[in-house]
C-alpha positions in Angstrom: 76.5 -5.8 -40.7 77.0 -3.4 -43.5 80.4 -2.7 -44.5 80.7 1.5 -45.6 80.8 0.5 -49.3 77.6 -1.7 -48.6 75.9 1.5 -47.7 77.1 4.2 -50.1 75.9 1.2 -52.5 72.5 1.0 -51.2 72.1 5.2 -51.2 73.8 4.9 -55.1 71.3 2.4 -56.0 68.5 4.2 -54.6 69.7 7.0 -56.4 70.3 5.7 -59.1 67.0 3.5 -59.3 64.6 7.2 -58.7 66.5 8.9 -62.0 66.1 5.0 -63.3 62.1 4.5 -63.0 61.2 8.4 -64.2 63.4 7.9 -67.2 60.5 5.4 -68.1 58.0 6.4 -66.3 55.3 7.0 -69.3 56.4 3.2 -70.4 55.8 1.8 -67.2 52.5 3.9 -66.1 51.2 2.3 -69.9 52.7 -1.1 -69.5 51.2 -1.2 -66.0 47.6 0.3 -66.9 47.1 -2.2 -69.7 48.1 -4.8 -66.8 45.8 -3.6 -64.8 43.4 -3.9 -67.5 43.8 -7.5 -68.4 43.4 -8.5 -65.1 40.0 -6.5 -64.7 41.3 -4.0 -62.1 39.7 -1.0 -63.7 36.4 0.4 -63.9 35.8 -2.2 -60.5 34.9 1.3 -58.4 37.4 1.2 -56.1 37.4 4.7 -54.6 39.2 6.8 -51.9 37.0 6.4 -48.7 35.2 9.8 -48.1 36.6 11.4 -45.4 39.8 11.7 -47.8 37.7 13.4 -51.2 39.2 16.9 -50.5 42.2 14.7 -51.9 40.8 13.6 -55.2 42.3 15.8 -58.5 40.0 16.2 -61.1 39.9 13.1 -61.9 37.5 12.3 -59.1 37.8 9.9 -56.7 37.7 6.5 -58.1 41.1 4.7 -57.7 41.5 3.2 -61.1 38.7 4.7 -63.5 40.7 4.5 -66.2 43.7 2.4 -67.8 45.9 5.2 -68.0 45.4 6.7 -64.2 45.4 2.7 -63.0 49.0 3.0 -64.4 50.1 6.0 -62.7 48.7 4.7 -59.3 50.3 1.1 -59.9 53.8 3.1 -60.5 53.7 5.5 -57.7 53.3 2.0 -55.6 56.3 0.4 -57.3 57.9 3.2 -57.5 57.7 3.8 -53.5 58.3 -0.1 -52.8 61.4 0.2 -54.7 62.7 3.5 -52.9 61.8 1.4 -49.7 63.8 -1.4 -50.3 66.8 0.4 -51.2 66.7 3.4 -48.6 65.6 1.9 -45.6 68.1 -1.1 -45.3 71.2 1.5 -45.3 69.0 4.2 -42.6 68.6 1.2 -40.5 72.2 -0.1 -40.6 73.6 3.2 -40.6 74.3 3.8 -36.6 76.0 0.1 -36.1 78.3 1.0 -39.4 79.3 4.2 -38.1 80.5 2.8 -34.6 82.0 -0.1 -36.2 84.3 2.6 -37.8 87.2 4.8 -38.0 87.2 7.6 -35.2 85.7 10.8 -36.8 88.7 12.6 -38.6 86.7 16.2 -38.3 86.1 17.4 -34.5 84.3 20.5 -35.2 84.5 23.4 -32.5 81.1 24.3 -30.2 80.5 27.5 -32.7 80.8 25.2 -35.7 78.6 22.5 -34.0 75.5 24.8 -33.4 75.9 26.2 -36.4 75.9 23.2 -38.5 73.4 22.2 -36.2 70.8 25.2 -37.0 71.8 25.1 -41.1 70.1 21.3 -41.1 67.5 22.5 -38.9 66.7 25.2 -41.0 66.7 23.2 -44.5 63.9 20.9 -42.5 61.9 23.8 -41.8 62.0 24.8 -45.4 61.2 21.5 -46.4 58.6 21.1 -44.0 57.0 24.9 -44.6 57.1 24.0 -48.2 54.2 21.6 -47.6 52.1 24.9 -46.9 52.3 26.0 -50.2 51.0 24.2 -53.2 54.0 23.0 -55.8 54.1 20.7 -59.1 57.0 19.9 -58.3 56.5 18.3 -55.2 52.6 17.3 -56.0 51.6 19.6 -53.3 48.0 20.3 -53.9 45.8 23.0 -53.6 42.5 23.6 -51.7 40.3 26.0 -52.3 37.3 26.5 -50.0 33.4 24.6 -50.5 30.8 24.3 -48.1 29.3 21.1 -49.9 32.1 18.5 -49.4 32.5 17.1 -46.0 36.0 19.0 -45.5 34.7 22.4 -46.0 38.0 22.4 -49.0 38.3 20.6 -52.3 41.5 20.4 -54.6 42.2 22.7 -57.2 45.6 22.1 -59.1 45.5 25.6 -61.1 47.5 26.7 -57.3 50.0 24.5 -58.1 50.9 26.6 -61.2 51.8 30.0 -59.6 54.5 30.9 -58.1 54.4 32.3 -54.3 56.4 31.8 -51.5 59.5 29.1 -51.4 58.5 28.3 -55.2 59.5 32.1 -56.0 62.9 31.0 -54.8 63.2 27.3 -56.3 60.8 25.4 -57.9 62.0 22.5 -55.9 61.7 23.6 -52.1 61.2 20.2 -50.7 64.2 18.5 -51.8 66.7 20.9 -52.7 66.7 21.7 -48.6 68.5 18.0 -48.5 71.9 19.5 -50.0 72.2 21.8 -47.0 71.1 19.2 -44.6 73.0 16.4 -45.9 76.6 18.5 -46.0 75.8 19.7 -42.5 74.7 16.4 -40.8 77.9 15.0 -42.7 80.2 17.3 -40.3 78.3 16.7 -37.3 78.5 13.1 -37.6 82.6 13.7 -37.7 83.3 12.8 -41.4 83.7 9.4 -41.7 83.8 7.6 -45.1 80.2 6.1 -43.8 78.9 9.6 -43.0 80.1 10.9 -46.4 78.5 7.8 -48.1 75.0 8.5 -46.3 74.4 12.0 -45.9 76.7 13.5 -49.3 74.7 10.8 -51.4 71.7 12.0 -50.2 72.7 15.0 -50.9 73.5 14.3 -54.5 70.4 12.1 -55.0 68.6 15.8 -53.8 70.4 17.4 -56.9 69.9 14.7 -59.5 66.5 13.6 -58.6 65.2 17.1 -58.9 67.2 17.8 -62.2 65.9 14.1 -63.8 61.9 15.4 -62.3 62.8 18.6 -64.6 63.8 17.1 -67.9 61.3 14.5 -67.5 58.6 17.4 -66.9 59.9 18.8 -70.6 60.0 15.4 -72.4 56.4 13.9 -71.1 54.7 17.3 -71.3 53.3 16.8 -67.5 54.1 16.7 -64.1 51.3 14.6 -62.1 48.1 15.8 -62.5 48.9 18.8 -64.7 49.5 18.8 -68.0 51.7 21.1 -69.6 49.8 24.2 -71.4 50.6 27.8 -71.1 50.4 27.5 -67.2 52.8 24.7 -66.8 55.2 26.6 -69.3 55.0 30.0 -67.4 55.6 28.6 -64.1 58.7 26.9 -65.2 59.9 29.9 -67.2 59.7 32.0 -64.5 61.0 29.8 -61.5 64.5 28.6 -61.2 66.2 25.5 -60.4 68.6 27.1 -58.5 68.0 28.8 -55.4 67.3 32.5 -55.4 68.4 32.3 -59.5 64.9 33.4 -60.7 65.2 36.4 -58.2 68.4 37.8 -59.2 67.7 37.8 -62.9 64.6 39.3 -62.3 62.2 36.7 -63.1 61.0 37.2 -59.0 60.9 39.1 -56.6 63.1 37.8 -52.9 60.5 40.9 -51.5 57.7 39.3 -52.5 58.8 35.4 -51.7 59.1 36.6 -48.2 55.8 38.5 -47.6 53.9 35.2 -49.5 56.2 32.4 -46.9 52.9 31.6 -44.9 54.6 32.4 -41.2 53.0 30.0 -39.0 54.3 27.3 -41.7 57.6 28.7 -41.5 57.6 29.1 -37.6 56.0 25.5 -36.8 58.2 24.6 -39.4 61.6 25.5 -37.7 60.6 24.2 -34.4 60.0 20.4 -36.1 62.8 20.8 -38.0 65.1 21.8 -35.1 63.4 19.0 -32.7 63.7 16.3 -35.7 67.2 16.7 -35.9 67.8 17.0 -32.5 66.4 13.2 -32.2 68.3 12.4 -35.2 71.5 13.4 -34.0 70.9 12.3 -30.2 69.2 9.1 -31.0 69.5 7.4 -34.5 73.0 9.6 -35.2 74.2 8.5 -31.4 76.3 11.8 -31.0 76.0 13.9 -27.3 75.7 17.6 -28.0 78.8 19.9 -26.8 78.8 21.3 -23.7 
């Protein structure tokens, strides 16, 4: 089993490891591609099947065409293997560490509960209604309508680049919403040193990762699939990394986020939320709901 410092380890590492790999991710995507090379990997048509061609960037969709986009794919894979086997191991052995421990030293009132409750609800719905809305940041494409691909929609990245919606508020609206969640879910699960560990570290990972993703953006000149011209430098001149920053200084308008927050995403997006962490408290968490 785990021990507490076993698990804030594992959520430090994996931390740690995500700030680690983009650091040198252009080293890695080129040591990887010329790999990928050697061992006659590209060119070999490998392709996304076609059901899934509304997915392909402008690249097309060929797999590894290229040395250089062979690289990328080779350490997105790595890069998610990695994340795996660091994250998953301490998520799994979570629930057994926390009843193995000390009794929670934070018994929050009913009020406090629910509301706690409905703040990590809401950064899920945020999260999830983010998806709706194409993003850089979080490599949330764009689709634009066409009649003469199977999905009636292909991709077009130039949505990525302007700002509507949650982007108006941060340009990071599908991890930032872990700081919320991860201080809330911290309380609810009664503030043990093995609740800190797992939900405050993710919290921080949320904070650093997205922080590393920005300087990384400035120092390769690209973010994905988009390179970084006049577009790429607008959007992040006039977006902030902290929440609601670009709309006091006047950068955006909070109106005009709200009207562009597509409402079904934002509805259907607070019911998962709110049923996802339901589950999570109820039946990974192990915690019964006040009465």
């Amino acid at each position: 089993m785990l021990t507490p410092l076993a698990l804030g380890g594992l959520v430090a590492s994996f931390s740690v490891s995500h700030i680690g790999l983009s650091a040198v991710r252009e080293s890695l995507i080129a040591s990887s591609g010329a790999a990928a090379d050697r061992f006659g990997l590209v060119g070999r048509g490998w392709s996304l099947p076609v059901f899934a061609s509304a997915l392909a960037d402008a690249r097309g969709v060929e797999l590894f065409p290229d040395t250089e986009t062979a690289g990328r794919q080779i350490y997105r894979a790595g890069y998610t293997a990695v994340a795996s086997a660091l994250l998953f191991p301490a998520l799994l052995g979570y629930p057994e560490v926390r009843e193995a421990t000390e009794a929670a030293p934070i018994a929050l009132s009913n009020l406090q509960w629910w509301a706690a409750f409905g703040v990590a609800s809401c950064a899920q719905g945020v999260s999830i209604a983010s998806l709706a809305q194409p993003s850089p940041l979080s490599l949330v494409p764009g689709f634009v309508p066409d009649e003469g691909v199977g999905l009636g929609v292909v991709r077009d990245d130039d949505l990525k680049l302007r700002p509507a919606g949650l982007t108006r508020i941060t340009r990071h609206p599908l991890i930032l919403p872990v700081v919320p969640w991860g201080a809330a879910n911290a309380l609810l699960a009664g503030g043990r040193t093995v609740d800190l560990a797992l939900f405050l570290g993710l919290a921080a990972y949320a904070v650093a990762g997205c922080k590393a993703q920005d300087l990384r953006v400035e120092a390769s000149a690209q973010v994905g699939t988009t390179f970084k011209d006049s577009a790429l430098d607008d959007f992040y001149a006039s977006t902030s990394f902290v929440p609601f920053a670009a709309c006091r200084d006047g950068r955006q308008s909070l109106e005009a986020a709200v009207k562009e927050i597509p409402v079904g995403a934002a509805a259907g997006g607070l019911a998962i939320g709110a049923a996802v962490e339901w589950l999570t408290l109820t039946q990974w968490v192990g915690l019964a709901p006040p009465t």
